[in-house]
C-alpha atoms as one frame of an Amber mdcrd trajectory, in Angstrom:
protein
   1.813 -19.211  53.656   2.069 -20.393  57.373   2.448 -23.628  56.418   5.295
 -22.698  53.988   7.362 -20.440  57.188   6.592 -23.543  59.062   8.465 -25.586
  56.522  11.340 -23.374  55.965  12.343 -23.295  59.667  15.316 -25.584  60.564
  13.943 -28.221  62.611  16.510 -29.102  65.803  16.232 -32.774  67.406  16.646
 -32.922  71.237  20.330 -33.284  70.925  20.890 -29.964  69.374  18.760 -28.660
  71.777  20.918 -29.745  74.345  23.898 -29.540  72.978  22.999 -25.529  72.971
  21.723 -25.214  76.449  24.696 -27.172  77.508  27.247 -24.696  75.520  25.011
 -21.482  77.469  25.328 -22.722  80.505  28.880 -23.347  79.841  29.601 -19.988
  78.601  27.461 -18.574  81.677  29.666 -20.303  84.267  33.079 -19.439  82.355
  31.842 -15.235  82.331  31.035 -15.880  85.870  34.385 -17.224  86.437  36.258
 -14.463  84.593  33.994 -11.883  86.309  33.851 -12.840  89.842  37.165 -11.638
  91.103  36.635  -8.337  89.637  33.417  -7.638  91.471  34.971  -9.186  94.452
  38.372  -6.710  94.254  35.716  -3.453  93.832  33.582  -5.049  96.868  36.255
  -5.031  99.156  37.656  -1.680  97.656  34.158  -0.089  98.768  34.467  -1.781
 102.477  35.034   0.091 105.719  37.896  -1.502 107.656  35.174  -2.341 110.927
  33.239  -4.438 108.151  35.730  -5.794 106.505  36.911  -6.971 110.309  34.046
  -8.779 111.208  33.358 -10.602 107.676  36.625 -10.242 105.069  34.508 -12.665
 103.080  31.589 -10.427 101.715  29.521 -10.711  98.260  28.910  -6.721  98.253
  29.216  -4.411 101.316  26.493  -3.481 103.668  27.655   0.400 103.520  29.614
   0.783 100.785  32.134   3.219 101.416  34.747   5.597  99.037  37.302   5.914
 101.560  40.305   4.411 100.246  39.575   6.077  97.149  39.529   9.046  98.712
  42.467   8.535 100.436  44.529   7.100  97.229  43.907  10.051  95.418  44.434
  12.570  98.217  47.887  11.635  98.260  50.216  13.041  95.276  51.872   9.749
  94.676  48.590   8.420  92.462  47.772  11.022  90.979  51.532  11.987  89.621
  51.977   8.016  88.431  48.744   8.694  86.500  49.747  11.407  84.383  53.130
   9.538  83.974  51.735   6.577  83.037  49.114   8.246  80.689  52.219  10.048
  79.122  54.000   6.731  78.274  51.329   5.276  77.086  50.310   8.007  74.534
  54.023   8.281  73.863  54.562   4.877  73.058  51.755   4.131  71.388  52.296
   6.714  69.219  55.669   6.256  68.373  55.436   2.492  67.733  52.620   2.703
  65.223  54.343   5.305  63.291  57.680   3.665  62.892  55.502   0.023  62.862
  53.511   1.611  59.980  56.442   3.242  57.935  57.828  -0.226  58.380  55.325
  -1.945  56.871  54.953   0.142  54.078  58.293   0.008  53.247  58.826  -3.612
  53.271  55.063  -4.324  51.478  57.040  -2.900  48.292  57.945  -5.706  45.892
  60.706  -2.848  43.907  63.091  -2.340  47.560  66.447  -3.551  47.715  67.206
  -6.030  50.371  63.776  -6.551  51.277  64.314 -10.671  51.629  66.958  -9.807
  53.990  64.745  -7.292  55.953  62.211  -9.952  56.263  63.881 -12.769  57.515
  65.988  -9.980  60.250  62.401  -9.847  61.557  61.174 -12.827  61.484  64.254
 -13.903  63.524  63.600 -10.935  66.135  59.781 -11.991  66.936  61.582 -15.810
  68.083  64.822 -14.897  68.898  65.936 -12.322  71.509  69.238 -11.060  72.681
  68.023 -11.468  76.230  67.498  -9.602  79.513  71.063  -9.011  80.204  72.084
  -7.506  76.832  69.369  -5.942  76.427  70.045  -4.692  80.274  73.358  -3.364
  78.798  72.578  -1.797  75.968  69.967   0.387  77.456  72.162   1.339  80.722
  74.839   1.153  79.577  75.056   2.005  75.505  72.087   4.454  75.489  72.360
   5.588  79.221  69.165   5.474  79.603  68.951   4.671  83.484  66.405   6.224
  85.425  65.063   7.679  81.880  61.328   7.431  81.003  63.312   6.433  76.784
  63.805   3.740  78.195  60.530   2.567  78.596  58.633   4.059  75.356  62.009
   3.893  72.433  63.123   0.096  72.710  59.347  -1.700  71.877  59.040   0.492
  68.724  58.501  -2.283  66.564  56.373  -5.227  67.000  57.273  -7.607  64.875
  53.477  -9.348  64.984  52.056  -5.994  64.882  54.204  -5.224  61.311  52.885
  -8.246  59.988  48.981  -7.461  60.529  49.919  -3.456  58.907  51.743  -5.332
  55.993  49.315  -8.079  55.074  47.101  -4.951  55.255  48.484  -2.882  52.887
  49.110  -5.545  50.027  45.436  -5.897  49.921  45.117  -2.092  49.185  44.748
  -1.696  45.064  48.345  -0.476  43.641  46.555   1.722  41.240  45.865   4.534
  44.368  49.500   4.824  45.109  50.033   4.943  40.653  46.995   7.509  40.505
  48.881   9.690  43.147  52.485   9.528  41.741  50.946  10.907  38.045  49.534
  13.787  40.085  52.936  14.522  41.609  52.723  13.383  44.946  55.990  11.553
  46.903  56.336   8.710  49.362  55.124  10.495  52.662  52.577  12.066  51.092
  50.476   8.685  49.441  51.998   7.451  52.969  49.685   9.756  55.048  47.116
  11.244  52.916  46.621   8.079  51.090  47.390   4.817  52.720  46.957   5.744
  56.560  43.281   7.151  55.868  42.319   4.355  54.344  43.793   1.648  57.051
  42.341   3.530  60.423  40.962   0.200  61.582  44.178  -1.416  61.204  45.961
   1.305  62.893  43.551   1.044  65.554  44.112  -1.881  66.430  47.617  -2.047
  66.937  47.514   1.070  68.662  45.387  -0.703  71.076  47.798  -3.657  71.719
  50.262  -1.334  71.837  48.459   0.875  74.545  46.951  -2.134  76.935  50.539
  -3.986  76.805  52.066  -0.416  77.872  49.678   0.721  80.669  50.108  -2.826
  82.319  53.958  -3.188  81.700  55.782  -2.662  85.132  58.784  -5.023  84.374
  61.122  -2.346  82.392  60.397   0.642  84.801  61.501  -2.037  88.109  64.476
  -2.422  85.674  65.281   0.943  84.535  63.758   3.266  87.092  65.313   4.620
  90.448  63.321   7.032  91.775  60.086   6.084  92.976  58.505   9.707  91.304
  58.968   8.092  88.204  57.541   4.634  88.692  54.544   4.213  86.007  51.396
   3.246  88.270  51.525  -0.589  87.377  54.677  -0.727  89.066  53.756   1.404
  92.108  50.592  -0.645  92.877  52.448  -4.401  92.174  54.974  -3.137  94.972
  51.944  -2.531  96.973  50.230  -5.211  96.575  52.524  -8.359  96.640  55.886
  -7.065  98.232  53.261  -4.967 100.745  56.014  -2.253 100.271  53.301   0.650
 100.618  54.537   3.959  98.929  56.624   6.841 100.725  52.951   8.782 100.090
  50.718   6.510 102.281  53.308   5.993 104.876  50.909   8.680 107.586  47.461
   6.539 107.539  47.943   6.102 111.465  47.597   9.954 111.786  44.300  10.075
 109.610  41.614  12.624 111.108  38.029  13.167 110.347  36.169  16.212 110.930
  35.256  14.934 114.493  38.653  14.554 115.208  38.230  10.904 115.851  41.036
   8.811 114.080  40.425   6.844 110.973  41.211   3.201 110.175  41.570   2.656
 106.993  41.103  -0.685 105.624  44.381  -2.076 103.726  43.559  -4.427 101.684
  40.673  -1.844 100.697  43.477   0.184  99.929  45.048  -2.422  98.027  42.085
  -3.081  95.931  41.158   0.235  95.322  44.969   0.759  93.640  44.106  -2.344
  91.481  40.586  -0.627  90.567  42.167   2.295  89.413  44.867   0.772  87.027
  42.498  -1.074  84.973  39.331   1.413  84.930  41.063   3.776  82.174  41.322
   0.407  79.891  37.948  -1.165  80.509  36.372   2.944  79.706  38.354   3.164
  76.082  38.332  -0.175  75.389  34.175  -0.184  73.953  35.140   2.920  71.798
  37.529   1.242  69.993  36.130  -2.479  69.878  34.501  -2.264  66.184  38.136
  -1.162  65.112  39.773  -4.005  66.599  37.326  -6.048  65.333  37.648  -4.761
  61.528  41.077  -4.544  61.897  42.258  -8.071  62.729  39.545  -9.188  59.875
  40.867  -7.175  56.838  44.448  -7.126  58.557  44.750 -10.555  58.724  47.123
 -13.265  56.954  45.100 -14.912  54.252  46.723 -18.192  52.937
């Protein structure tokens, strides 16, 4: 019987071998490469300002140190572009997977009139835009919507590549469940969302999740759209920060910091800087492992089959 196993194993010559170990430490050096600058923006996030004076270049802090995150969050400016920011991003990714959804369903009908037509408007929208001017207009001008938080949750509604993963979805679902449920009576919206939306969660998922990560980090429409610096979405706050080094009204007293002592408190500012970035992307890297085994189902079983 050992002899048998022994048998039945693949047998690898030395270049297999080494073409594997090659591809690891490949792999190894390209995580290390993606990684690195992360743990180097928290390092210097979690450095005192003297420390970070003697040695800027540090692999981890001798006495780590949450004082700019104390001090980021002490203010109200952070904590107000949180909740505004979390409140778009709910918002929008609500709203575009409902209308993206009702889209799709709509169009995956072979019986609806002008459905060609609808199709090929699409198609033309996911290569073709109007571009930034007219769209510029049309949202300042036509809707009004300057220095209104519409304007950055109404006009991405529909994703065009987003429709076609929710439509290539539901043509794989059987036609007899949406039959079945018209003999017992039910309409449209009800097979829409009692039927067809329980049944495609992963799907939903993960379109909700491009829709969410391409929200939370979008800064570009609220510098377009936005005037008042209350309701700048928290990507947009900390980019000003960081490469214009236009700190916020909020953090404009840091020469006047106290401790308990009463002896005055330097605060280190690219610490401060880093400790903005941290901040932004921790909500996304915390959801993100909840929802990976729907993004991964979903772009399987949502995906265009030739």
């Amino acid at each position: 019987m050992a002899n048998q196993t022994h048998a039945n194993r693949i047998r690898h010559s030395f270049g297999d071998n080494l073409f594997n170990a090659f591809n690891i430490v490949l792999f190894v050096l390209i995580a290390f490469i993606i990684i690195f600058p992360f743990f180097n923006i928290l390092a210097i996030s979690l450095t005192s300002n003297a420390e970070y004076m003697r040695e800027p270049y540090i692999l981890w802090p001798k006495a780590p140190t949450l004082e700019s995150y104390a001090y980021i969050f002490s203010t109200s400016l952070i904590p107000r572009s949180y909740a505004l920011t979390i409140f778009i991003t709910i918002a929008a990714t609500m709203l575009s997977t409902l209308v993206t959804s009702m889209l799709a369903y709509g169009l995956c009908r072979g019986d609806l009139l002008g459905q060609k037509f609808f199709m090929i408007y699409l198609l033309i929208t996911m290569f073709f835009s109007g571009g930034l001017i007219p769209n510029y207009m049309n949202i300042t001008k036509t809707l009004g919507w300057s220095n209104n938080l519409l304007a950055l949750i109404v006009p991405n509604s529909v994703s065009v590549f987003n429709f076609i993963i929710v439509r290539s979805f539901f043509r794989q679902l059987p036609p007899s469940l949406e039959e079945s449920a018209r003999i017992d009576g039910a309409h449209e919206l009800t097979i829409l969302f009692r039927i067809i939306y329980p049944l495609s969660i992963p799907t939903l998922a993960t379109i909700a999740m491009f829709v969410a990560v391409g929200t939370w980090n979008s800064w570009f429409a609220a510098m377009l759209y936005m005037r008042d610096e209350k309701l700048y979405p928290l990507q947009l706050i900390v980019r000003n920060f960081i490469v214009h080094e236009a700190r916020p009204a909020d953090m404009q007293n840091m020469e006047g910091l106290r401790d308990a002592a009463g002896n005055r408190i330097f605060l280190n500012e690219t610490g401060l800087k880093m400790a903005c970035a941290v901040a932004t992307v921790l909500p996304m890297v915390i959801i993100y492992p909840f929802i990976q085994k729907y993004f991964e189902k979903g772009m399987t079983i949502g995906a265009v089959k030739g």
